[in-house]
C-alpha positions in Angstrom: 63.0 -72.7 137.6 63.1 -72.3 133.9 62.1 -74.9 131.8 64.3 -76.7 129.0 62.7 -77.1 125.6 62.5 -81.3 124.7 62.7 -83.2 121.5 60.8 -86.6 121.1 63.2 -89.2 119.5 60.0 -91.1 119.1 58.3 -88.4 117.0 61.3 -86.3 115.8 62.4 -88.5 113.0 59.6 -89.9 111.4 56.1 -89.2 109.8 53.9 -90.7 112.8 51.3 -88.1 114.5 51.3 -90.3 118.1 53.3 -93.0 120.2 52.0 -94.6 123.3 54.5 -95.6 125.4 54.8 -97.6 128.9 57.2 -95.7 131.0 59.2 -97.4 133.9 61.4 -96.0 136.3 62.8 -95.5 139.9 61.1 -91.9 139.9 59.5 -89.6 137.7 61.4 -87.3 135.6 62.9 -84.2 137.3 63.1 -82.1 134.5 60.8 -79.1 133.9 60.1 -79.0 130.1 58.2 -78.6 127.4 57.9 -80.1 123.8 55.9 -79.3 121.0 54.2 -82.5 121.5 51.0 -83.3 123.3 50.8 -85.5 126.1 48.3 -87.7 127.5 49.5 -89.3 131.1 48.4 -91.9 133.3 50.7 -92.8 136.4 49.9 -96.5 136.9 52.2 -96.3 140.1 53.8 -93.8 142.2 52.7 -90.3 144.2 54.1 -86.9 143.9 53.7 -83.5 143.0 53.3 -82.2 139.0 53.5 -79.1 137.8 52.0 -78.2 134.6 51.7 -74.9 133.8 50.8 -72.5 136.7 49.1 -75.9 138.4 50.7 -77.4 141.2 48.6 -80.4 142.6 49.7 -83.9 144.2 49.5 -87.1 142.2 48.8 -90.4 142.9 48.2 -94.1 141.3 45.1 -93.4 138.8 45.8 -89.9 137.6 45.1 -88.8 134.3 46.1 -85.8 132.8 46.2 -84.3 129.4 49.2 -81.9 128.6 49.1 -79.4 125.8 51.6 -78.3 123.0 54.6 -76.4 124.4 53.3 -75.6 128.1 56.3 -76.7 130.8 55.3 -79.4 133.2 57.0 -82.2 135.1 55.8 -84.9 137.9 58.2 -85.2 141.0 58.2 -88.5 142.5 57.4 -88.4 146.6 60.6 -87.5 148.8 61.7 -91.0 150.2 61.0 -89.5 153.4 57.6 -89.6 153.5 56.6 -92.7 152.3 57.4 -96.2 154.1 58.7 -98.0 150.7 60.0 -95.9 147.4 57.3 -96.7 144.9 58.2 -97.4 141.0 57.3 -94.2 138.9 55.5 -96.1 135.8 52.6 -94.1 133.6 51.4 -94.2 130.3 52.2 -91.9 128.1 50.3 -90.9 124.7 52.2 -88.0 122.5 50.5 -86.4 119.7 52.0 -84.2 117.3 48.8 -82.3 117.2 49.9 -80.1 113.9 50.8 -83.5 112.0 47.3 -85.0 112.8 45.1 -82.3 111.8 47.7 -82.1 108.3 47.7 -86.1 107.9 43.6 -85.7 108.8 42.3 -82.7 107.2 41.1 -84.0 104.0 39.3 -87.2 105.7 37.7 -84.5 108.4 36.7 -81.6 109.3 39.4 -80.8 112.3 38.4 -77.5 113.0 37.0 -78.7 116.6 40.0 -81.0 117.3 42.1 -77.7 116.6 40.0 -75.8 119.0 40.9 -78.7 121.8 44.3 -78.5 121.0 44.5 -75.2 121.8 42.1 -75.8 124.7 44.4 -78.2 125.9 47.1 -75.5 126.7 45.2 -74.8 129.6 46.1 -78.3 130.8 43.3 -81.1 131.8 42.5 -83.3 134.3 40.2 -86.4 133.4 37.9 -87.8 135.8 34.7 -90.3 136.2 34.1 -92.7 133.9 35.6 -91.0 131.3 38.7 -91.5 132.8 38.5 -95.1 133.4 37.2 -95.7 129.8 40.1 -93.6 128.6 43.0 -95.4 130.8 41.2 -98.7 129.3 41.9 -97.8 126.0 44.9 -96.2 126.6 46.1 -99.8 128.0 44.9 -101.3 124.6 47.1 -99.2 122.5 50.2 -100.7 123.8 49.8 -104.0 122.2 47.6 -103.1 119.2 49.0 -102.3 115.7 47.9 -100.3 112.2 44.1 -99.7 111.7 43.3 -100.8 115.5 46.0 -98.3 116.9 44.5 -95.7 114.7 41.0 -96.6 115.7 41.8 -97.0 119.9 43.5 -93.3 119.0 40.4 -91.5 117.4 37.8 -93.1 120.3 40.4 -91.3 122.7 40.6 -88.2 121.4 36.5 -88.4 120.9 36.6 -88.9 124.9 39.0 -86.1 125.4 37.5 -82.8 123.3 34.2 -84.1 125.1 34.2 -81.6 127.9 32.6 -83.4 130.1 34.4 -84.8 133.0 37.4 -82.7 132.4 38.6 -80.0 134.7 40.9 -77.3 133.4 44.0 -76.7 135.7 44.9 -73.4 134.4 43.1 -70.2 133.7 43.1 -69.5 130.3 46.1 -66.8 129.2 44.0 -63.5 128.5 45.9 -62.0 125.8 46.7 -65.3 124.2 42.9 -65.7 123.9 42.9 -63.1 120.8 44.7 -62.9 118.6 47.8 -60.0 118.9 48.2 -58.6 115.5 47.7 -55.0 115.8 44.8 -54.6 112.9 41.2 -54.3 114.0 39.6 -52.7 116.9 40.2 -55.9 119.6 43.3 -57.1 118.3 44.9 -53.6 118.5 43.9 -53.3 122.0 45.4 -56.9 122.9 48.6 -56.2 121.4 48.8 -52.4 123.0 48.0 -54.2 126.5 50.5 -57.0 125.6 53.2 -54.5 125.2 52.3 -52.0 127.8 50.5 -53.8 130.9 53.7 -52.9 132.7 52.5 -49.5 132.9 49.9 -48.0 134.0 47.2 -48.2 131.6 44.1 -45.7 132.3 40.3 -46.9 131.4 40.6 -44.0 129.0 43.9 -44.6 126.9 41.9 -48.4 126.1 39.1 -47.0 125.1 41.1 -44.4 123.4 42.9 -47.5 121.6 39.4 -49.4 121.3 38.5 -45.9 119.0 35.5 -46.0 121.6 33.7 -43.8 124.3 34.7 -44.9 127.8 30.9 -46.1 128.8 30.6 -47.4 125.3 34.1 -49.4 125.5 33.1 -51.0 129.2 30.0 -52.2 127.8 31.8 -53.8 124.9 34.9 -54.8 127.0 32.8 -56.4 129.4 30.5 -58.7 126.8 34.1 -59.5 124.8 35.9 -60.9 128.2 32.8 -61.2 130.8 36.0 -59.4 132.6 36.0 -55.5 133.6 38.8 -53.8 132.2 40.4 -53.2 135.6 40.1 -57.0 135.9 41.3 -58.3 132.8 44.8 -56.2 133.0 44.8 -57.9 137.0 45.0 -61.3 135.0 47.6 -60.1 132.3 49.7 -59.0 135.1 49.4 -61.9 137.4 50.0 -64.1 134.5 53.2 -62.9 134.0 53.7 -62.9 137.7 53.8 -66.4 137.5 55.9 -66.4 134.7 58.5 -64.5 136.7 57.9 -67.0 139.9 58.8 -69.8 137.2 61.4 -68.9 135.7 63.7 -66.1 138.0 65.0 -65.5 141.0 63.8 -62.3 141.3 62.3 -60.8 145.0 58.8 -60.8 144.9 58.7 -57.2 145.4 61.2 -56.6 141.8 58.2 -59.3 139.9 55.4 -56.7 141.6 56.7 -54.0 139.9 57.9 -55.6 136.9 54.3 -56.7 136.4 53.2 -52.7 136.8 52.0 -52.8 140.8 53.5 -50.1 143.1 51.7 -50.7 145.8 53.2 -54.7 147.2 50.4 -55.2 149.4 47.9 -55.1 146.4 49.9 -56.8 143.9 49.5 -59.6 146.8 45.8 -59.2 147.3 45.3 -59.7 143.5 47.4 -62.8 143.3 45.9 -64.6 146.1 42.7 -64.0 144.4 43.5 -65.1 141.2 45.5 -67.8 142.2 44.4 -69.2 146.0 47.6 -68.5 147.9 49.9 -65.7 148.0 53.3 -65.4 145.7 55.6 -66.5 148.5 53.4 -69.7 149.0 53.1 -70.5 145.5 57.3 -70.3 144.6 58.0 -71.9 148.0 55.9 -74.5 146.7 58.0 -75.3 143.6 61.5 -74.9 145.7 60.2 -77.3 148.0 59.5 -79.8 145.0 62.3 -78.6 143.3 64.6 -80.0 146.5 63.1 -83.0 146.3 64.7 -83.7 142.9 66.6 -86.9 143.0 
């Protein structure tokens, strides 16, 4: 299931930096995709299954998630079958063009923290508590307010949202993308020579070899960098892209285990139920079975 890049008609052609929008329909969009856009999302009716990212949880009336830039995700209305009467699929929908903002905003403020939530956000969010609530009720607001009291409802929500509290993350956060992969500088030159090589089978002594470190020296190090082992960390870049491959092929699992560098099937299985609470059979059955429930 490979997801299909969006454009915002609502965004694309102008100079704003967010819409909110009431959306109403039979069911929720069937289309996994992704947009350079954030997204804020309440469903004010209907039950289902998203996906957003690697996440796949049920949905129903009062959930509030925050989606962001370019990560794949769609919501799948319930299969007829298994509710007594359709439901309408409406939500709420706030996108922010999170590069214009911080442009329009950065000589008001200092945006350095709402970056770091942006990129935060990539990880996907789920609100919760009164935070949520306080959120949906501003979010509600929006939709009939205009110039400085749009801008104003905006900022409060985006004060609630980089607040971590009462947030949950949905996705681990992408290892490699978590440094930066230029290769210049002792970490970044070991991110990038993993980013091109976890396929293989990287020894504890080529990365510290890389790292321009002893091997008790560079484990010390690796492990205060990451709060990961080595031996972990390249687990996490190669289930990552396992994932990936689950997403976006049809590939056997046993071609992604050895794409992702693991010989040995019945490890490369062990790891990803680990990382990910169910095995790699469960977790693409999972998405064909939403994916046949496409209307």
């Amino acid at each position: 299931m490979k997801p299909s890049f969006a454009i915002l008609s609502d965004l694309a052609h102008s100079r704003k930096s967010f819409v909110v929008k009431k959306i109403a329909r039979s069911t929720f969009s069937t289309d996994f995709h992704f947009h350079k856009e954030c997204q804020l999302v309440h469903i004010v009716s209907g039950s289902g299954v998203r996906i957003i990212g690697h996440s796949v949880e049920r949905f129903e009336k009062g959930d509030l998630t925050f989606v962001g830039a370019n990560v794949p995700h769609v919501w799948y209305s319930e299969a007829e079958a298994e509710v007594s009467e359709p439901l309408e699929a409406v939500s709420l929908a706030l996108y922010i063009d999170s590069e214009l903002f911080c442009e329009q905003m950065g000589g008001l403020i200092d945006v350095k923290k709402v970056q770091n939530f942006f990129n935060d956000a990539q990880r996907g969010l789920k609100i919760q508590g009164d935070k949520k609530e306080l959120v949906i009720s501003i979010l509600e607001e929006m939709l009939e307010q205009k110039d400085v009291h749009l801008l104003s409802s905006f900022l409060r929500i985006l004060v609630y949202l980089s607040d971590p509290a009462e947030s949950t993350y949905l996705n681990a956060p992408d290892p490699i993308s978590t440094y930066s992969i230029q290769p210049h500088g002792r970490i970044p030159k070991l991110m990038y020579y993993i980013h091109q090589n976890f396929k293989d089978d990287i020894s504890l002594e080529q990365a510290a070899s890389v790292s321009g470190l002893q091997i008790h020296a560079f484990c010390r190090y690796f492990k205060a960098l990451t709060n990961r082992t080595f031996s972990e960390f390249l687990n996490d870049v190669r289930i990552g892209f396992a994932c990936k491959l689950l997403h976006q092929s049809d590939l056997p699992i046993t071609q992604i285990a050895l794409e992702c560098g693991y010989s040995n099937i019945s490890y490369f299985n062990r790891c990803f139920k680990k990382i990910n609470k169910m095995s790699p059979k469960e977790f693409r059955d999972s998405l064909e079975t939403r994916n046949r429930q496409k209307l």
